[in-house]
C-alpha positions in Angstrom: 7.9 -15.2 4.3 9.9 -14.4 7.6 10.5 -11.4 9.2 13.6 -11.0 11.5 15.6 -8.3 13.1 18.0 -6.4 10.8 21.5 -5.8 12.3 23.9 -3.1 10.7 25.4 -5.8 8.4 21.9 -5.4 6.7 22.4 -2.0 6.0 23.1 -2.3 2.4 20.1 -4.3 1.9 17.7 -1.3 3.8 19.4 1.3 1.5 18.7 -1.0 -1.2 14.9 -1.2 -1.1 14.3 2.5 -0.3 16.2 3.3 -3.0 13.5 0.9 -5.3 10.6 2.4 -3.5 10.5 5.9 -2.9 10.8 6.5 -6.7 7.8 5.0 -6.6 6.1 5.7 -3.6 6.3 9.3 -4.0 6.1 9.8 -7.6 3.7 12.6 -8.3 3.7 13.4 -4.3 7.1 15.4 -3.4 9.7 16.5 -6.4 12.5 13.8 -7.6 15.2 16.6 -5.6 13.4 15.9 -2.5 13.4 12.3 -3.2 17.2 12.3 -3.0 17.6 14.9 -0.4 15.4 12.7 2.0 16.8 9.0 0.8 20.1 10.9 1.8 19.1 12.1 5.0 17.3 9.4 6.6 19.4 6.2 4.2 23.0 7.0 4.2 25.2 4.4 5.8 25.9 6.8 8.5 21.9 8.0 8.8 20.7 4.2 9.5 24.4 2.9 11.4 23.4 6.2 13.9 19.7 5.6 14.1 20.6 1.8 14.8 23.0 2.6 17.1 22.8 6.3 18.9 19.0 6.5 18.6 17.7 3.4 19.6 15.5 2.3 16.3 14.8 -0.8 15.6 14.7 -2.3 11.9 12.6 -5.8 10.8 13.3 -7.0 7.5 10.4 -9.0 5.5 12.1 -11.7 3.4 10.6 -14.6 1.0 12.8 -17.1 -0.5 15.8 -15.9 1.1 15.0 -12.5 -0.6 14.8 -9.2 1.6 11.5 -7.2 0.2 10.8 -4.8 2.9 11.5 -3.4 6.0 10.0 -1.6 9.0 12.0 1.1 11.3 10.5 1.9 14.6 11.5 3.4 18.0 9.6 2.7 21.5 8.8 4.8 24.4 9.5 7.4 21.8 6.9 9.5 23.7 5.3 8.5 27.2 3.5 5.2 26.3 4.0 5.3 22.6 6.6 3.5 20.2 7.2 5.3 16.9 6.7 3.8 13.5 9.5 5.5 11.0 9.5 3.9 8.5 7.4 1.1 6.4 8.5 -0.4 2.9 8.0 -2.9 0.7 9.6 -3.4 -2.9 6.7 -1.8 -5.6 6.5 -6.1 -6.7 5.0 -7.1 -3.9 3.1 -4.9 -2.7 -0.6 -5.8 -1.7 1.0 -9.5 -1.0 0.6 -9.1 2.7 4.2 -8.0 3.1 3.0 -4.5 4.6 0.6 -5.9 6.8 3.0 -8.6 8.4 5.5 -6.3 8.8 3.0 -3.7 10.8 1.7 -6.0 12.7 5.2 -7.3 14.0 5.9 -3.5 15.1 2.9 -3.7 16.8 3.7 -6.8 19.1 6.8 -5.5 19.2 5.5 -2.3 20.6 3.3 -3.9 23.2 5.9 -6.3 24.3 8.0 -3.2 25.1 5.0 -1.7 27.3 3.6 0.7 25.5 0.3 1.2 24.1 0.0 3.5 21.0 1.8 3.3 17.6 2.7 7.0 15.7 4.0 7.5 12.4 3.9 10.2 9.9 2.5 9.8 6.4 2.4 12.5 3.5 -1.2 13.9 3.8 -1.2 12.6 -0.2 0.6 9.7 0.9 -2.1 6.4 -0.7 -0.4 4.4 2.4 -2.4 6.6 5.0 -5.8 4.5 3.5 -3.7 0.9 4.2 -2.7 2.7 7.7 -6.9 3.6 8.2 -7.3 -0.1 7.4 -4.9 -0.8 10.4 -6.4 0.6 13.2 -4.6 4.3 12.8 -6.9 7.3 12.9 -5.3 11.3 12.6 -4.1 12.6 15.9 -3.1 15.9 13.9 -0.7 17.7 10.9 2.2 18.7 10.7 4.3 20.6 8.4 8.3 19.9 9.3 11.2 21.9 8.0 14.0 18.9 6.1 16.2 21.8 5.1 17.2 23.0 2.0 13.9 24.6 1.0 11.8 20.9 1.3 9.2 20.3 3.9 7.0 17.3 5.1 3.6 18.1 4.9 2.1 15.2 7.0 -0.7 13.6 8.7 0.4 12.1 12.3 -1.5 8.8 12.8 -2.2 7.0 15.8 -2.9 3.7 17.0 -4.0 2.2 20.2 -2.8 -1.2 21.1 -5.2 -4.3 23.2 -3.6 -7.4 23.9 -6.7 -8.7 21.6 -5.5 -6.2 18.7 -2.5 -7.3 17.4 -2.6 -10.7 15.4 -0.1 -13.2 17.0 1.8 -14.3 13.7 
C-alpha cells in the first residue's frame, strides 16, 4: 500500500469512497436523509475543491495495487498547536487491513512536521471508530452537539491526541 497526497484531480475518487462508506459507516447511527444531506455538504465537487483550496485541508489517499481505498482530510494549526483530523475513510472491504491505521499515523507525522502537537477530530458519540481512535492514543476532550441545518445535528465526542517525536510510527 502507498499513501500519497490527493490533488483536486482526485476529487472524484474522494467522493467516490465516501459515497461507499458512509452507508455503511453510519447505518443504524444517523437517518439515510442525513446521510445525503452531510455526503452533500462536506463531498460535493465544490465542498472538497473549496476545502482544498480556500480552507487549507489537506487530503492523503491510501492506495493498494494502483487502487484508491481510503482517504484522510486534515487541517493544521487549526487551533493554537493543534492540526485537525476531518475526516478518515476506508472502503467497508478493507477495513481492519491496516489501511486506517496507516493513514492516521501519516496525519500524525504530518501534523508534527507542521509544528504542532495535538490531533482533534470529531466522532459520533455511537460512532464504533471512536474505540479504533482510543486505540490510537485519542482520549475525550469534550461533546458537542452542532447544528448541520435542515433539522440534523452532530452529536459528537471531540477527541484529542498529543503528539512526542517517539509517538508517531515513522512509516
Amino acid at each position: 500500500m502507498i499513501i500519497r497526497e490527493a490533488s483536486t484531480s482526485d476529487i472524484p475518487v474522494i467522493r467516490s469512497i465516501a459515497h461507499a462508506t458512509w452507508p455503511v459507516a453510519y447505518a443504524g447511527i444517523i437517518t439515510p436523509a442525513q446521510i445525503a444531506y452531510m455526503l452533500d455538504l462536506m463531498y460535493s465537487e465544490t465542498a472538497l475543491m473549496d476545502q482544498l483550496q480556500m480552507k487549507g485541508h489537506r487530503f492523503l489517499l491510501g492506495e493498494l495495487d494502483g487502487r484508491p481505498i481510503g482517504f484522510a482530510g486534515f487541517e493544521h494549526h487549526y487551533a493554537a498547536g493543534r492540526s485537525r483530523l476531518h475526516k478518515l475513510y476506508v472502503l467497508p472491504a478493507v477495513k481492519g487491513t491496516g489501511v486506517g491505521h496507516a493513514l492516521l499515523e501519516a496525519v500524525l507525522m504530518a501534523a508534527m512536521q507542521a509544528g504542532d502537537t495535538a490531533v482533534e477530530l470529531n466522532v459520533n458519540k455511537h460512532n464504533p471508530a471512536k474505540d479504533f481512535y482510543a486505540r490510537h492514543g485519542f482520549t475525550i476532550e469534550r461533546d458537542e452537539v452542532i447544528d448541520i441545518g435542515h433539522g440534523f445535528v452532530m452529536d459528537d465526542h471531540v477527541m484529542v491526541r498529543s503528539l512526542r517525536p517517539d509517538s508517531v510510527s515513522s512509516r
